[in-house]
LUMVO-271147 format. One record per residue: x, y, z of N, C-alpha, C, CB in turn; residue in one letter. Coordinates in steps of 0.05 Angstrom, whole numbers. Last residue first. Glycine has a CB too. Layout:
<nodes>
{{X,Y,Z},{X,Y,Z},{X,Y,Z},{X,Y,Z},"A"}
...
</nodes>
This chain:
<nodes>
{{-547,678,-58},{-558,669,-27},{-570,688,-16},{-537,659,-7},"X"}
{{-517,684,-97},{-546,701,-97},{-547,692,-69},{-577,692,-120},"X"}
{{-462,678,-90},{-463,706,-76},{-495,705,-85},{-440,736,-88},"X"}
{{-470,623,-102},{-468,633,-78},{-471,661,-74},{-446,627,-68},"X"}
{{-473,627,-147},{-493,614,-142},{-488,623,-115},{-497,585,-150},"X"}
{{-426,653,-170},{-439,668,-173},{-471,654,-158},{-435,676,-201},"X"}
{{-395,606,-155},{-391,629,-134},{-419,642,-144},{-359,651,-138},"X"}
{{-410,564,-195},{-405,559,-172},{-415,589,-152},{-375,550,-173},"X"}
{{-392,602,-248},{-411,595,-239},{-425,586,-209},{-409,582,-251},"X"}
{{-339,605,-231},{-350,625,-236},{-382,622,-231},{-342,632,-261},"X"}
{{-280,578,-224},{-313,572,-211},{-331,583,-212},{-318,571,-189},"X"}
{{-249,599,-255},{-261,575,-277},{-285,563,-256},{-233,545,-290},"X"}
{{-231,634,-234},{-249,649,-232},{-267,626,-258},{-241,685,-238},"X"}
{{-178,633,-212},{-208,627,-186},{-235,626,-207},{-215,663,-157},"X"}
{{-119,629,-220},{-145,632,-230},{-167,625,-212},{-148,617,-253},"X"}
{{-74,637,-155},{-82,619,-181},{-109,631,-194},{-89,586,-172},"X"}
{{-61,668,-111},{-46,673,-142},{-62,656,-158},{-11,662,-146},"X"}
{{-76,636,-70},{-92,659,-82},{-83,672,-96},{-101,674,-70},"X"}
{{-39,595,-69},{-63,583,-85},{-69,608,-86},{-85,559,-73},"X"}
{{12,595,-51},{4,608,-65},{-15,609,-77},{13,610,-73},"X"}
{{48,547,-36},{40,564,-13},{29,591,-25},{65,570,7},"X"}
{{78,526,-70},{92,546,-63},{73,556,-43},{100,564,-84},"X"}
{{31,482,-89},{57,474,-71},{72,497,-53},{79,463,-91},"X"}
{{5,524,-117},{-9,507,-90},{15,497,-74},{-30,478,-99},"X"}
{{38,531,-160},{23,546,-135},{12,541,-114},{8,555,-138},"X"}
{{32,479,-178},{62,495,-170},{55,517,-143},{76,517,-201},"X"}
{{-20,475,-188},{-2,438,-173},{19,463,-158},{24,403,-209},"X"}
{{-26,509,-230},{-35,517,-212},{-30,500,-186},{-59,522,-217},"X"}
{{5,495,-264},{15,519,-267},{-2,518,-232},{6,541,-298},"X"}
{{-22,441,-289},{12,442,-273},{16,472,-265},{43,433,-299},"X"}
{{-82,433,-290},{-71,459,-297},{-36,452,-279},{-96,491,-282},"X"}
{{-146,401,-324},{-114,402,-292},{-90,426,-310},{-87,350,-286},"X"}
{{-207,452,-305},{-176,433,-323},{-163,414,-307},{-147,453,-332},"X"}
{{-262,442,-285},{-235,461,-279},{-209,425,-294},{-232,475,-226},"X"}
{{-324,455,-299},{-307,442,-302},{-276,452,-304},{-315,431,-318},"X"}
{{-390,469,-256},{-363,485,-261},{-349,457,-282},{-340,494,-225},"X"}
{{-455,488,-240},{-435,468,-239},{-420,483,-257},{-442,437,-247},"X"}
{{-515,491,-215},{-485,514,-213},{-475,492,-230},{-463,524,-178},"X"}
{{-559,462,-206},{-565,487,-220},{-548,497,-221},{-580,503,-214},"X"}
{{-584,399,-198},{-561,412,-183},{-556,444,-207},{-526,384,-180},"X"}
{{-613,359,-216},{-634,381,-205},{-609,402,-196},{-659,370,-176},"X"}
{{-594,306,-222},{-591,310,-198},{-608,335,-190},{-564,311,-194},"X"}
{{-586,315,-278},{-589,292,-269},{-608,294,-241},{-561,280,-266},"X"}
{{-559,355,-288},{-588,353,-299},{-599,328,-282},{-590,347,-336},"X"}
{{-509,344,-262},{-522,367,-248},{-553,374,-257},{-503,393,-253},"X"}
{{-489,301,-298},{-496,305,-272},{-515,320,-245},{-481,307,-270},"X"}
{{-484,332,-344},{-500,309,-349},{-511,305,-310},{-476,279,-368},"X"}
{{-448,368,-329},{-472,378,-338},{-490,362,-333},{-473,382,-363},"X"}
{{-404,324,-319},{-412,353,-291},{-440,365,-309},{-375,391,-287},"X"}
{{-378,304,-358},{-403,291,-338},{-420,309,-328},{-393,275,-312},"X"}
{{-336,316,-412},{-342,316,-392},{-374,313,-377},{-330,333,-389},"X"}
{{-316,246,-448},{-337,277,-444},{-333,281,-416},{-376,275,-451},"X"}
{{-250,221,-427},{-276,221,-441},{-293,239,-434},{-288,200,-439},"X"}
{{-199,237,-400},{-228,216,-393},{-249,215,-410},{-244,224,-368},"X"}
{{-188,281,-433},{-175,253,-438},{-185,230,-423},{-145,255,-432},"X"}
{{-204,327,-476},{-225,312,-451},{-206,278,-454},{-273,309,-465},"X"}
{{-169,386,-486},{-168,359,-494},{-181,334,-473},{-140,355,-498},"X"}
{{-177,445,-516},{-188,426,-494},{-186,403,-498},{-213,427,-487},"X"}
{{-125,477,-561},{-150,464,-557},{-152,449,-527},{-153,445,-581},"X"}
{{-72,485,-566},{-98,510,-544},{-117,500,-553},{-102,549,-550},"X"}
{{-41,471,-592},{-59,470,-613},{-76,495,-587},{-74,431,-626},"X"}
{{8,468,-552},{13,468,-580},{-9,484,-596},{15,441,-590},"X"}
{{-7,464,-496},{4,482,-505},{11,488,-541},{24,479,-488},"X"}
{{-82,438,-491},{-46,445,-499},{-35,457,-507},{-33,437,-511},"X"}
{{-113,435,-427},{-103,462,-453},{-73,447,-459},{-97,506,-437},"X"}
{{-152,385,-402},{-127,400,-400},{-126,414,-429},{-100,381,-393},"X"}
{{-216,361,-364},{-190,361,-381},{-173,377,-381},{-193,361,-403},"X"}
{{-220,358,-310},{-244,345,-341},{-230,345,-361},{-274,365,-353},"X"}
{{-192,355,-258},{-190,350,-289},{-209,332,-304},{-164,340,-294},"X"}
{{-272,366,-233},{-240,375,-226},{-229,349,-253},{-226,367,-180},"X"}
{{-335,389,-235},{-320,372,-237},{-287,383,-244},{-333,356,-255},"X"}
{{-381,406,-179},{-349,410,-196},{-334,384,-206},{-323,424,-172},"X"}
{{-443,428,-172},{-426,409,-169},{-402,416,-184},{-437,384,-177},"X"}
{{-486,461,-123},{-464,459,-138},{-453,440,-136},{-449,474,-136},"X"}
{{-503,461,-73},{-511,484,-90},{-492,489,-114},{-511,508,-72},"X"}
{{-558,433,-42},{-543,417,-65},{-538,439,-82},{-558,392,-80},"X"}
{{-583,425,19},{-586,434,-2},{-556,430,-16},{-598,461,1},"X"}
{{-600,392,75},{-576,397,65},{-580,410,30},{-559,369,69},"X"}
{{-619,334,90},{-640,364,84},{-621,381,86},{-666,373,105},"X"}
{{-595,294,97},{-591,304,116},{-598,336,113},{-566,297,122},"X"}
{{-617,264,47},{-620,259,76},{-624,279,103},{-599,246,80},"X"}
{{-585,304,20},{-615,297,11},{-637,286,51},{-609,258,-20},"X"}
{{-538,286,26},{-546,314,34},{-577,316,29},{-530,337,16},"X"}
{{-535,230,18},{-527,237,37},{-539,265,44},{-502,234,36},"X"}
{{-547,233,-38},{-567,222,-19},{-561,224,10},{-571,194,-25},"X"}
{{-496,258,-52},{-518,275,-57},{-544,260,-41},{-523,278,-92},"X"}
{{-463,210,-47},{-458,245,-40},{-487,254,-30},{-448,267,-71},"X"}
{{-482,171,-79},{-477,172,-51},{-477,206,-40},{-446,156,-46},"X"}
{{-472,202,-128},{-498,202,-120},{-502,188,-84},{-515,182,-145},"X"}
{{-411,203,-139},{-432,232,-130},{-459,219,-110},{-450,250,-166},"X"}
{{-404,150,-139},{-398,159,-110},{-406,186,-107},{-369,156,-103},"X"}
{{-427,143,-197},{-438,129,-172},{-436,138,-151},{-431,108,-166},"X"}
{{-389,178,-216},{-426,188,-217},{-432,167,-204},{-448,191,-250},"X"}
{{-335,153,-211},{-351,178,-198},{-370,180,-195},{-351,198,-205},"X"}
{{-340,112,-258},{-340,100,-223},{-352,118,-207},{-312,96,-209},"X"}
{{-320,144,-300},{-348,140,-293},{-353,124,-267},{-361,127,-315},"X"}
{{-285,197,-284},{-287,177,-283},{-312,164,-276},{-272,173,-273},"X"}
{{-275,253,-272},{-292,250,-292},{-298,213,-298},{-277,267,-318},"X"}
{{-286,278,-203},{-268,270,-221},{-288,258,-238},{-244,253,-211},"X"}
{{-314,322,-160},{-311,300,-171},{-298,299,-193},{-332,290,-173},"X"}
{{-355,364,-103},{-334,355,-117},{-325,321,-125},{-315,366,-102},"X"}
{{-407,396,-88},{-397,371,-91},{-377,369,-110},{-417,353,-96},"X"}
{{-426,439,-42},{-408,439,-69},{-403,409,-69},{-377,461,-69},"X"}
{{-483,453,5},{-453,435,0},{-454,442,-23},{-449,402,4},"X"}
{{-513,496,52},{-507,485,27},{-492,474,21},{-506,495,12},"X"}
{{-517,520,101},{-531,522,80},{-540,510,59},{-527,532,73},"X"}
{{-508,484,159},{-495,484,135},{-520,499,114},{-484,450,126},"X"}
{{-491,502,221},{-514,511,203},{-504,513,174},{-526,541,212},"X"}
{{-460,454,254},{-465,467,238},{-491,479,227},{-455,459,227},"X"}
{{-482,387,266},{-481,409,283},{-470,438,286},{-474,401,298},"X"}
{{-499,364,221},{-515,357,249},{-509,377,260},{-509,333,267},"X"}
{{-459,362,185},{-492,369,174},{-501,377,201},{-514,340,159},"X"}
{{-412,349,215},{-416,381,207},{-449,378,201},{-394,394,175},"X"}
{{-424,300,225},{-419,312,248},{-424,347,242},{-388,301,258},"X"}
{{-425,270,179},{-442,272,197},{-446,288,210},{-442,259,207},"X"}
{{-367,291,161},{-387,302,154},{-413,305,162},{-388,297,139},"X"}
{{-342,259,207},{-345,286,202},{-362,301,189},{-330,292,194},"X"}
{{-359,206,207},{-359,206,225},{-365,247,217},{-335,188,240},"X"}
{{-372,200,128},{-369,174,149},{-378,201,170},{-330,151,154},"X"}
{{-377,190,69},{-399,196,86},{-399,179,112},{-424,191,72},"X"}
{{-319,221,27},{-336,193,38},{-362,205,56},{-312,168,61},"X"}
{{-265,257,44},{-283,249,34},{-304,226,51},{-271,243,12},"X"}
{{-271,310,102},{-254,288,93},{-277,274,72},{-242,267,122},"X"}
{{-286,378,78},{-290,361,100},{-271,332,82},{-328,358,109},"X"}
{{-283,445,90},{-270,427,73},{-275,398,85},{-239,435,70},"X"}
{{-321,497,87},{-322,478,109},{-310,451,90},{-357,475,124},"X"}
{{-319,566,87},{-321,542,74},{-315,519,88},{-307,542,54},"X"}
{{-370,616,102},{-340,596,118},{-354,569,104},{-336,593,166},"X"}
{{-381,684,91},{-376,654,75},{-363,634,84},{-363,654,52},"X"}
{{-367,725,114},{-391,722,102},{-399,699,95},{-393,735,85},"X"}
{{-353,738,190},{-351,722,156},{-369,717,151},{-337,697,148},"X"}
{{-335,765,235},{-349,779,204},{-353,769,178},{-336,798,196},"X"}
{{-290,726,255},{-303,751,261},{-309,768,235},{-284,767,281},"X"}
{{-292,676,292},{-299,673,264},{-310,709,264},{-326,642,256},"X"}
{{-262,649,343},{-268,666,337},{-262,675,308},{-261,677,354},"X"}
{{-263,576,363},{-255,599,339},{-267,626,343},{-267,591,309},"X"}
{{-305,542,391},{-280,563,408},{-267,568,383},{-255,548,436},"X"}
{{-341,524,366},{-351,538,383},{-328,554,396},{-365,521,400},"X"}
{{-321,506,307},{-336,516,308},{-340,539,328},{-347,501,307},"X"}
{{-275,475,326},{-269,493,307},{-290,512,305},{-262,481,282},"X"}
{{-298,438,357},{-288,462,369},{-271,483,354},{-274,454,390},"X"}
{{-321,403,318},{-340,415,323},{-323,446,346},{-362,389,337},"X"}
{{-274,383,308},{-288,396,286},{-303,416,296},{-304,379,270},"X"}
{{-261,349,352},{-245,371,345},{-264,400,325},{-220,355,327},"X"}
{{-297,313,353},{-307,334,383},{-277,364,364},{-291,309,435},"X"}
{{-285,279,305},{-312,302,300},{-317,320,325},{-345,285,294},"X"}
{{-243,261,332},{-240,271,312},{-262,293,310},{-239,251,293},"X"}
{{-270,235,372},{-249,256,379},{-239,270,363},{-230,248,388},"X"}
{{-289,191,341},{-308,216,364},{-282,237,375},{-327,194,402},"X"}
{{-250,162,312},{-273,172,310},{-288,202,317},{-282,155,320},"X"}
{{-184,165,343},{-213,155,339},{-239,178,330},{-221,140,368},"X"}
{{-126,194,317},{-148,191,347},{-169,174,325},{-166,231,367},"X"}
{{-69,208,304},{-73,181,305},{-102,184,327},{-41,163,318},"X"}
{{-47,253,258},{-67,258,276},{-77,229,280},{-89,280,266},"X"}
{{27,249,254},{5,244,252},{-18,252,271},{7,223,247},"X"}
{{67,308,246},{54,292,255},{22,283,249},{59,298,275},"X"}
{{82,359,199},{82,326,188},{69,311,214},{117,311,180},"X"}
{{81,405,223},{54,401,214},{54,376,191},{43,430,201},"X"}
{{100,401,296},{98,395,267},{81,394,253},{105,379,260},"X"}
{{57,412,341},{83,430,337},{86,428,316},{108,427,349},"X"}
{{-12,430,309},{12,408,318},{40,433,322},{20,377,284},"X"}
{{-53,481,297},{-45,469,331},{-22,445,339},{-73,452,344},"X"}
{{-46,486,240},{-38,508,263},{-39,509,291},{-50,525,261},"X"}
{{-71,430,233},{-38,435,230},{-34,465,236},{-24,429,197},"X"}
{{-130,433,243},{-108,422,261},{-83,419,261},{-111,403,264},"X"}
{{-146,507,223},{-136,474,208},{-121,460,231},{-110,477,178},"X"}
{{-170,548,197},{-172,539,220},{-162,509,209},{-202,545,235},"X"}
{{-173,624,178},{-163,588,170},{-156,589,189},{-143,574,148},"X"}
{{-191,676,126},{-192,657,157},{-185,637,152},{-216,650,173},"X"}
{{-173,718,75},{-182,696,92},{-165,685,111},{-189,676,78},"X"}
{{-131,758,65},{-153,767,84},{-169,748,88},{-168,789,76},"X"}
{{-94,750,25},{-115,762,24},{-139,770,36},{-118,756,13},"X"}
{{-53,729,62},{-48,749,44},{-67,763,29},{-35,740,28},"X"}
{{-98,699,117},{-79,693,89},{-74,723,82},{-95,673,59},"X"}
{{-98,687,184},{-104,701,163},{-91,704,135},{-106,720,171},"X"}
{{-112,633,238},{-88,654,218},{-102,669,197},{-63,634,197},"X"}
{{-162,655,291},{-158,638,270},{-128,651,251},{-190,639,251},"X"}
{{-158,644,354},{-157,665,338},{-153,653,309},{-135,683,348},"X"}
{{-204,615,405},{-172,608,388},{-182,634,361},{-166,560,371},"X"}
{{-223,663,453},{-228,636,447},{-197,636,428},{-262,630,430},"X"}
{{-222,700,504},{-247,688,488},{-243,667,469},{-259,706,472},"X"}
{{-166,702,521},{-176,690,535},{-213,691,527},{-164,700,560},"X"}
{{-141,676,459},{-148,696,477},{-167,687,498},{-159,717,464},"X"}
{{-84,641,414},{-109,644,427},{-117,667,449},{-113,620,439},"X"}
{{-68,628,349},{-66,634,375},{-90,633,395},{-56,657,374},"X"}
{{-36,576,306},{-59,591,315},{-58,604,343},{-82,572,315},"X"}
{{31,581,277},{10,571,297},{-15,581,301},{19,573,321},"X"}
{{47,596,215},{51,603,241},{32,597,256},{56,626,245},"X"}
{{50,582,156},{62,570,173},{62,577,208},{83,573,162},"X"}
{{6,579,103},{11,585,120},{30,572,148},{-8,591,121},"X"}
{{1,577,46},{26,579,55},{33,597,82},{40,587,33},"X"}
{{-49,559,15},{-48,579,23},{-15,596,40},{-71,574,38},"X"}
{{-25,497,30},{-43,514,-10},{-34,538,-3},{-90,517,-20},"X"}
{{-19,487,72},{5,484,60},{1,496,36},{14,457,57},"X"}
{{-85,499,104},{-48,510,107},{-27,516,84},{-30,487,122},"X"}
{{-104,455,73},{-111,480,70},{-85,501,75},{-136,484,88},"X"}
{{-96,399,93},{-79,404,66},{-82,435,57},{-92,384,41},"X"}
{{-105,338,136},{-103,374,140},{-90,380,102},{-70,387,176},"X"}
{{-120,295,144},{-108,296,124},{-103,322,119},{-120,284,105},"X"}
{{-148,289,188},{-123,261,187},{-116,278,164},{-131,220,180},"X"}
{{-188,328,196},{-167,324,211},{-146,314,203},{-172,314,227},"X"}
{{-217,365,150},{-210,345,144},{-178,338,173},{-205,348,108},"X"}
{{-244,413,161},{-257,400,177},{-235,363,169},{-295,405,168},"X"}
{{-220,479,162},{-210,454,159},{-216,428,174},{-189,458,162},"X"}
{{-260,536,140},{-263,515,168},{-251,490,160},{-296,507,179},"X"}
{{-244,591,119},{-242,561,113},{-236,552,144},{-215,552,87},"X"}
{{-272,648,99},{-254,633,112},{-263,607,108},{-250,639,140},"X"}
{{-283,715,67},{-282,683,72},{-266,675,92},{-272,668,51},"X"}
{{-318,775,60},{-296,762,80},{-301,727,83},{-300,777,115},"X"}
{{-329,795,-11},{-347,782,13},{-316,771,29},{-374,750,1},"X"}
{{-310,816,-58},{-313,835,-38},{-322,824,-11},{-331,855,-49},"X"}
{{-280,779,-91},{-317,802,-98},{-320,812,-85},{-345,796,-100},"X"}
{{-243,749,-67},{-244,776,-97},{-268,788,-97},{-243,763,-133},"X"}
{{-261,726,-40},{-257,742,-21},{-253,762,-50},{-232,735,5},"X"}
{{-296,687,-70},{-314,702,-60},{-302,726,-45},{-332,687,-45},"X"}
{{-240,656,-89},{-260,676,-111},{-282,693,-96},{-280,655,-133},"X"}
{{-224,640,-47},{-206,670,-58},{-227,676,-76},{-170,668,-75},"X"}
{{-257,597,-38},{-256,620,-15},{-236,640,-29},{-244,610,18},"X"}
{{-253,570,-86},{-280,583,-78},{-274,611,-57},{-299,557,-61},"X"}
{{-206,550,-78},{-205,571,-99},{-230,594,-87},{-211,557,-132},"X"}
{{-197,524,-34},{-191,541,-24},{-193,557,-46},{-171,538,-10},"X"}
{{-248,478,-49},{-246,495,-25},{-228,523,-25},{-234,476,-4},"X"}
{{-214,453,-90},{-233,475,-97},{-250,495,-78},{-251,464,-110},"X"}
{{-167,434,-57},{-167,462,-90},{-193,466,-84},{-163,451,-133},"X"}
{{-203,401,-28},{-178,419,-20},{-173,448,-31},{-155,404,-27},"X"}
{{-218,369,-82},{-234,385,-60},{-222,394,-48},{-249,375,-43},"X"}
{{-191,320,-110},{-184,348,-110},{-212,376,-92},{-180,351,-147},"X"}
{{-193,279,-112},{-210,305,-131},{-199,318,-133},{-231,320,-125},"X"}
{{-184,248,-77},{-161,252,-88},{-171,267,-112},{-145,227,-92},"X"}
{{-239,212,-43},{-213,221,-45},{-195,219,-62},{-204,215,-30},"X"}
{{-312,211,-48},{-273,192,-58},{-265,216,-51},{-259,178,-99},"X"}
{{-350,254,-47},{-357,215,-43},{-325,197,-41},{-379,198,-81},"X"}
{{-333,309,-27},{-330,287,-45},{-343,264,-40},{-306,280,-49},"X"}
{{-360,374,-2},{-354,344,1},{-347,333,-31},{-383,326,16},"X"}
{{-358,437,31},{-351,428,5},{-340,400,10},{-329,448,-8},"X"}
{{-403,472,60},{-389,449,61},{-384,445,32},{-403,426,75},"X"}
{{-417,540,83},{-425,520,52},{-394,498,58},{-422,548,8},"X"}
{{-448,581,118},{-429,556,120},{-435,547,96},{-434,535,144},"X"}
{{-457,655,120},{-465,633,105},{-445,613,110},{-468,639,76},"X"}
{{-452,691,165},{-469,686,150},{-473,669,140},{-471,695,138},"X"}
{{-415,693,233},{-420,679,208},{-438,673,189},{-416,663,211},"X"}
{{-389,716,276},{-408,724,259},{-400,721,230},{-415,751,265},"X"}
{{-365,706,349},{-366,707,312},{-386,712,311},{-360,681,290},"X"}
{{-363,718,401},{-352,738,389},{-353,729,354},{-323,743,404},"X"}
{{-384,671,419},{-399,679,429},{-386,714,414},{-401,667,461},"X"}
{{-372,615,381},{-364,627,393},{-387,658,399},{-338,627,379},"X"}
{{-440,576,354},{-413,582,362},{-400,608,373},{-400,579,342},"X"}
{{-473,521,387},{-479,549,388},{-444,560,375},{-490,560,428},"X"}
{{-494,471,347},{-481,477,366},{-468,509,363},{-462,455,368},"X"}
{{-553,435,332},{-536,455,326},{-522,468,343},{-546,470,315},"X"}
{{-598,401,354},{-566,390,348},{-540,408,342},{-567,373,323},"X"}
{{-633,436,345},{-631,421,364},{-612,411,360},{-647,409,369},"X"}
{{-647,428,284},{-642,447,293},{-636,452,324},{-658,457,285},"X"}
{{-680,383,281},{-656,377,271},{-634,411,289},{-662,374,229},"X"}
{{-725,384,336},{-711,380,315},{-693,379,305},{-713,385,308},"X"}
{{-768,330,380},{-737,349,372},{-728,349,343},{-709,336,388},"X"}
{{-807,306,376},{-813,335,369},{-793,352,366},{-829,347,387},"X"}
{{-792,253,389},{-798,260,364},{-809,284,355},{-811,245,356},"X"}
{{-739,247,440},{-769,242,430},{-771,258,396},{-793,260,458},"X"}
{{-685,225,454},{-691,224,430},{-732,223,423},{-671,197,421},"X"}
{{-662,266,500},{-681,262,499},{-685,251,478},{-692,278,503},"X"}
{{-626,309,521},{-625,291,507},{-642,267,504},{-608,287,510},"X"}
{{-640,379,530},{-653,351,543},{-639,335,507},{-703,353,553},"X"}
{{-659,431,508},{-629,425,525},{-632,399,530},{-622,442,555},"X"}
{{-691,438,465},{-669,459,466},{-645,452,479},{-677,483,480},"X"}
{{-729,417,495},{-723,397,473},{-693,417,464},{-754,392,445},"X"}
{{-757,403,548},{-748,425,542},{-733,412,518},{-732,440,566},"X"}
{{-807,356,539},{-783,368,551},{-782,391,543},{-759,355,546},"X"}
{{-861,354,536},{-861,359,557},{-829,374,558},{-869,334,573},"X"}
{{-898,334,472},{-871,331,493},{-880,355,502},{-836,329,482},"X"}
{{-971,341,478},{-954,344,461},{-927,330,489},{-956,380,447},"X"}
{{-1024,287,485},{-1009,311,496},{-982,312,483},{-1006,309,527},"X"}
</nodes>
């Protein structure tokens, strides 16, 4: 005889519940088409950048983005985008800020008074935050919510595969060969967690000189091809390091910067 529970509401670990069963309903006023998580295996890629390019490149094409700031301890979406004024709220739920171009953003530094205090919690209080980015945001008409998460494969990202409707992840990575080990963590992680693989980035593959305007690969070749054959991964990007775009980002200006060296990337997203 088949289960008996109601598997929709019952915690229950029997074996007819599915993954889909973990998914947590959100706000009862959004409307959100597509979630695409953007992860690293390491920290210091630069995933932040490519989170918030992705979301100005899809709001350039005409689709409404936003960015779900799933990285608590290390919030960094705000300060790119140069937002400073609190999140608000209604008596339906928290109102997300809106950038200069019309993306959403939800980041635990639009709830500190300062947005230098630390976020000192555990684990599970961390991912109960994430997840109320989800259910009390009002996410109104987005086509695309990027979901920036902390590197590695620990408590959050768990927590987004599981209780999110992630479509898809972007994997972000540096050209260092140590990387293509901590991709493939990545990627067995989303493999696992039946999570589709819709892109990988690699971040400074190299740099333009100003003298000669040749590409200069100062890690050695770039990987992101070799990777993405590797892996079956069908988008992949390589974005310079660019000082022009470090400035912008600092000034609170990232949707001034080029978007469009994700070209590939996005264009994998808008087939969805």
């Amino acid at each position: 005889m088949g289960c008996t529970h109601n598997c929709s509401s019952c915690s229950s670990n029997c074996s007819s519940k599915s993954k889909e069963s973990f998914i947590e309903e959100a706000n009862k006023l959004s409307s959100i088409k597509k979630v695409i998580g953007v992860v690293s295996g390491k920290g210091g890629v630069g995933k932040s950048l490519v989170t918030s390019l992705l979301a100005c490149e899809m709001q350039k094409r005409g689709f409404h983005s936003a960015v779900l700031d799933a990285d608590i301890t290390g919030p960094s979406i705000p300060k790119g985008f140069g937002i400073t004024e609190k999140a608000m709220a209604s008596e339906d739920g928290i109102l997300p800020a809106r950038t200069d171009l019309g993306i959403d953003i939800m980041s635990i530094n639009l709830m500190l008074q300062n947005e230098t205090d630390p976020v000192v919690w555990r684990g599970p209080v961390i991912a109960g935050a994430v997840k109320q980015f989800w259910t009390d945001v009002i996410w109104d008409n987005v086509d695309f919510m990027f979901v920036d998460m902390p590197p590695g494969t620990g408590d959050v990202p768990l927590t987004v595969f599981q209780s999110l409707p992630v479509d898809g992840i972007v994997i972000v990575a540096s050209p260092q060969e140590l990387v293509s080990m901590i991709v493939e963590k990545a990627v067995k992680m989303a493999e696992a967690m039946n999570v589709p693989i819709l892109g990988i980035v690699e971040n400074m593959a190299y740099f333009v000189c100003d003298s000669c305007n040749k590409k200069h690969y100062i890690f050695g070749d770039t990987k992101a091809e070799d990777i993405a054959k590797k892996f079956n991964i069908s988008a992949w990007a390589e974005m310079p390091i660019n000082p022009s775009v470090a400035k912008l980002v600092d000034a609170g200006k990232v949707e001034e910067a080029d978007s469009s060296v994700l070209k590939n990337v996005a264009d994998k997203l808008a087939s969805l």
